[in-house]
C-alpha positions in Angstrom: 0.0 0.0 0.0 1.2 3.4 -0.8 2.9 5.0 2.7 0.6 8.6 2.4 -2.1 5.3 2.4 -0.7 3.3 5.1 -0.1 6.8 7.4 -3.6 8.6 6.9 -5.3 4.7 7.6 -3.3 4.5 10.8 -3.6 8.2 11.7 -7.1 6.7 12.7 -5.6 4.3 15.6 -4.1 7.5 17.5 -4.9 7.7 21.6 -7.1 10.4 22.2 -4.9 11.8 24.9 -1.2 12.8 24.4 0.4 10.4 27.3 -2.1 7.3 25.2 0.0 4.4 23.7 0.6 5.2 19.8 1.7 1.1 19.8 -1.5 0.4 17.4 -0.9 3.3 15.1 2.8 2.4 14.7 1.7 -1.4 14.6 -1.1 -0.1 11.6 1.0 2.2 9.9 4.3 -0.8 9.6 1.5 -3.5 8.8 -0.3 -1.5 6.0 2.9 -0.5 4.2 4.9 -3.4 4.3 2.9 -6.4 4.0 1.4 -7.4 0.4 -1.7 -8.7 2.1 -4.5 -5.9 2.1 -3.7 -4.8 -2.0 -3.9 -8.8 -2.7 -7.4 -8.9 -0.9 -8.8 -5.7 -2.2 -7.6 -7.4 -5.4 -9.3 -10.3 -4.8 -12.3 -9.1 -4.0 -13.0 -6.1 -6.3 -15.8 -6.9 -8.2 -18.0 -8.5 -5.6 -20.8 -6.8 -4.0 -21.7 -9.5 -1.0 -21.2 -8.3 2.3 -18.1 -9.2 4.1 -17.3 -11.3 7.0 -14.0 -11.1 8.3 -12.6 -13.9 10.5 -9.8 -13.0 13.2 -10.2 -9.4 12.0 -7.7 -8.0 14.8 -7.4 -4.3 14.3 -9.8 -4.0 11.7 -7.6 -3.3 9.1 -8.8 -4.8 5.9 -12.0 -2.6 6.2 -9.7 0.6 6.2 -7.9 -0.7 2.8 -11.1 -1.8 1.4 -12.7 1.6 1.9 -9.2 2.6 0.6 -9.7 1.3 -2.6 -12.6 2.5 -3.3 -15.1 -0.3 -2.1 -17.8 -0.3 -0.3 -18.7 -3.8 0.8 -20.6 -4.0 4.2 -18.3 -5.6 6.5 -18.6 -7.3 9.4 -15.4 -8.6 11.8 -15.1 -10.7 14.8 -11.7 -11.6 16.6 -11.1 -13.4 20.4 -8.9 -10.4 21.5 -11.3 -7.8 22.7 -8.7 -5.1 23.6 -8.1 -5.3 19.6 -11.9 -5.1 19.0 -12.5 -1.9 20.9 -9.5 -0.5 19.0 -10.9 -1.2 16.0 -14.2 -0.2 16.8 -12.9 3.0 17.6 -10.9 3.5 14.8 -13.4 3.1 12.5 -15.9 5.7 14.5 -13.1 8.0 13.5 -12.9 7.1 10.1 -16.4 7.5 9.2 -16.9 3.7 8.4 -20.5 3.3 8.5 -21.0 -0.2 7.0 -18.3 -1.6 9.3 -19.0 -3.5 12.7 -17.0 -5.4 15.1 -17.5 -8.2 17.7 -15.6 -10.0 20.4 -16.2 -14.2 19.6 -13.8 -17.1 19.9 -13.9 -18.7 16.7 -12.3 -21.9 18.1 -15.8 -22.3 19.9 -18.5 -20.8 17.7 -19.2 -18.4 14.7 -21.4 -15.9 13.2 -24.3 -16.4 11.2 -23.4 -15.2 7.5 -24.1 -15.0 4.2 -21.7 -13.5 1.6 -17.9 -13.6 0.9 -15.6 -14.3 4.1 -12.2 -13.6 4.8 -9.6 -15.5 7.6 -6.2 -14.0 6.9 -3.5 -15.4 9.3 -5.7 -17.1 11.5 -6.5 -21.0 10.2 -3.1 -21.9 12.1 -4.2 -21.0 15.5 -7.0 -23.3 15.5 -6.6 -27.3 16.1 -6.5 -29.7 12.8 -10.3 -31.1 13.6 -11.8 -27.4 14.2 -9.8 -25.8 11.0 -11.6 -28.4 9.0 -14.6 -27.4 10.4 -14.2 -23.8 9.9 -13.3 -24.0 6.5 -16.5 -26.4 6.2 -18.5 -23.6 7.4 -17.3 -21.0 5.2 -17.6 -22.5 2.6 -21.1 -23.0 3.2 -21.5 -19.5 3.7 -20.4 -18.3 0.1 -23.7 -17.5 -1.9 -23.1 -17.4 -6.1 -20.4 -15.3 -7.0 -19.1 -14.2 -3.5 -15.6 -15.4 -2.6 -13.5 -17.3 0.0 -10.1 -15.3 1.1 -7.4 -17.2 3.0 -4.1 -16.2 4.0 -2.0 -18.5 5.8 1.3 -20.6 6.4 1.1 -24.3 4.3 3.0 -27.0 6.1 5.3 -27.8 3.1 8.4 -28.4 5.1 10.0 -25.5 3.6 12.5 -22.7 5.3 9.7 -20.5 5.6 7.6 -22.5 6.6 10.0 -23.2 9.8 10.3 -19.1 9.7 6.6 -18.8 9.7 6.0 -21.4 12.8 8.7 -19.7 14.8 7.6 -16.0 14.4 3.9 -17.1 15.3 5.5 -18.7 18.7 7.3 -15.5 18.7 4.0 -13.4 18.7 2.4 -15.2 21.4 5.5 -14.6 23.8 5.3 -11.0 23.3 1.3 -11.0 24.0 0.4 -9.8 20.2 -1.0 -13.3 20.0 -3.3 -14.5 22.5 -2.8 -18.1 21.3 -0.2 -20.4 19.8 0.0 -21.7 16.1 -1.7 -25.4 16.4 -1.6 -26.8 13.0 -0.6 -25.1 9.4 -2.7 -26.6 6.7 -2.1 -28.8 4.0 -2.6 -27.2 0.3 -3.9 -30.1 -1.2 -6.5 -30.8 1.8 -7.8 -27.4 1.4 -8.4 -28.2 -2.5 -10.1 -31.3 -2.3 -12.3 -29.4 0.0 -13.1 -26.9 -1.9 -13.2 -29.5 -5.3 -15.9 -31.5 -3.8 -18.2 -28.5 -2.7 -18.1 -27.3 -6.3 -15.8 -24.2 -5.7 -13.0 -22.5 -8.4 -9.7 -22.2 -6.2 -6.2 -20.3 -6.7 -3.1 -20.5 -4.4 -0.2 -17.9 -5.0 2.4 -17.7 -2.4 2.1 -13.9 -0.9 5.1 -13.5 1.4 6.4 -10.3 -0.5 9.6 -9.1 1.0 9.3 -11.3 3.9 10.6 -14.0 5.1 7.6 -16.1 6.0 5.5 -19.1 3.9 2.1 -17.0 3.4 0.1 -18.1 0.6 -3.1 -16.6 -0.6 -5.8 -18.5 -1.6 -9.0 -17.6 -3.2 -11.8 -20.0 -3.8 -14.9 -18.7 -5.9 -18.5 -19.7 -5.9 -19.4 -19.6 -9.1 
C-alpha cells in the first residue's frame, strides 16, 4: 500500500490523549505499508458486492484498505482479542466507516451467522486440525453465487519458511500480540479437495512479498 495510504489509515488508531500508547498506530502504519496482504485482498475481491465477514479481524484493518480502494462492501469482523476489537471499533468511528462492525467471539468455539464472501487472513493456524476443518467447512457454506473465500496462511510444506513462519507465530504469542499459539498449518492439497468436492473455483499464490515467511493466498470462488 502506498505510505501517504498506510499513514492517513493508521492516523485513525491515534490515543485520544497525548500520554495514550501510539503502539497500534505504529503497529497499523508498519503492517499496512509493508505487507502485500491488504492490495492482494482488495484485489481479490474487487468486483464483488456481498457483504463481508472477516474472521480473526484484529485491528480491523482490511476494512480501512477496502474503503481505501474504493469499495464499499458492508463488512462485518469478529476476533477473540477484545482489547483489539474496541480499537478497531474506535478506529473506524473515527474514520467515518459506516457499514463496518465489530464483535468479540472465539472462533475456536462458535461463529457468526453469514451470508456473503468471508475472509480469515492469518488465523486457520491457530485453530486445532479437527476445528480448522470445520471452519473452513463452514465457510464454505457460507459463500452464496459469485461471493468469494479469502485465505491467507502458512502451508505446512516443510520449507524454510515455513520453519520461519511457525517460529515468528511462537514468537508473537511470547510477546502477547498473539493470545494463542499456532496449532496446526494446513495442508494445500487438503484445502483443494475441499473446496473441489463442494463445487468451488480455487487459486493458491504464495504472498510473502519481502518477507521471510511461507504465506500463501488463496481464493476460492463460488461460481
Amino acid at each position: 500500500m502506498p505510505r501517504r495510504n498506510a499513514r492517513y489509515i493508521a492516523e485513525a488508531f491515534l490515543p485520544g490523549t497525548l500520554l495514550g500508547s501510539r503502539y497500534h498506530y505504529y503497529y497499523a502504519k508498519a503492517k499496512l505499508g509493508s505487507d502485500p496482504l491488504y492490495p492482494g485482498v482488495c484485489a481479490a475481491l474487487g468486483g464483488t458486492t456481498a457483504p463481508l465477514l472477516d474472521l480473526g479481524c484484529g485491528l480491523g484493518l482490511l476494512a480501512h484498505a477496502l474503503h481505501a480502494d474504493g469499495s464499499r462492501l458492508r463488512y462485518f469482523g469478529v476476533d477473540n482479542d477484545a482489547r483489539k476489537i474496541a480499537a478497531a471499533r474506535r478506529a473506524a468511528a473515527r474514520s467515518g466507516l459506516a457499514d463496518a462492525g465489530f464483535e468479540t467471539l472465539d472462533l475456536s468455539r462458535d461463529l457468526p451467522p453469514h451470508r456473503g464472501s468471508v475472509a480469515i487472513l492469518d488465523v486457520l493456524q491457530f485453530l486445532d486440525p479437527e476445528r480448522q476443518l470445520a471452519v473452513v467447512d463452514a465457510m464454505v457454506g457460507m459463500l452464496e453465487p459469485g461471493a468469494k473465500l479469502v485465505i491467507r496462511t502458512g502451508l505446512d510444506d516443510g520449507s524454510r519458511r515455513a520453519r520461519i513462519t511457525r517460529t515468528t507465530d511462537h514468537l508473537a504469542r511470547l510477546l502477547g500480540w498473539m493470545n494463542a499459539a499456532p496449532r496446526h498449518y494446513p495442508d494445500a492439497d487438503v484445502l483443494r479437495a475441499r473446496f473441489d468436492a463442494a463445487g468451488l473455483r480455487s487459486s493458491f499464490a504464495p504472498w510473502s512479498g519481502n518477507t521471510p515467511f511461507n504465506n500463501w493466498l488463496i481464493v476460492a470462488t463460488r461460481d
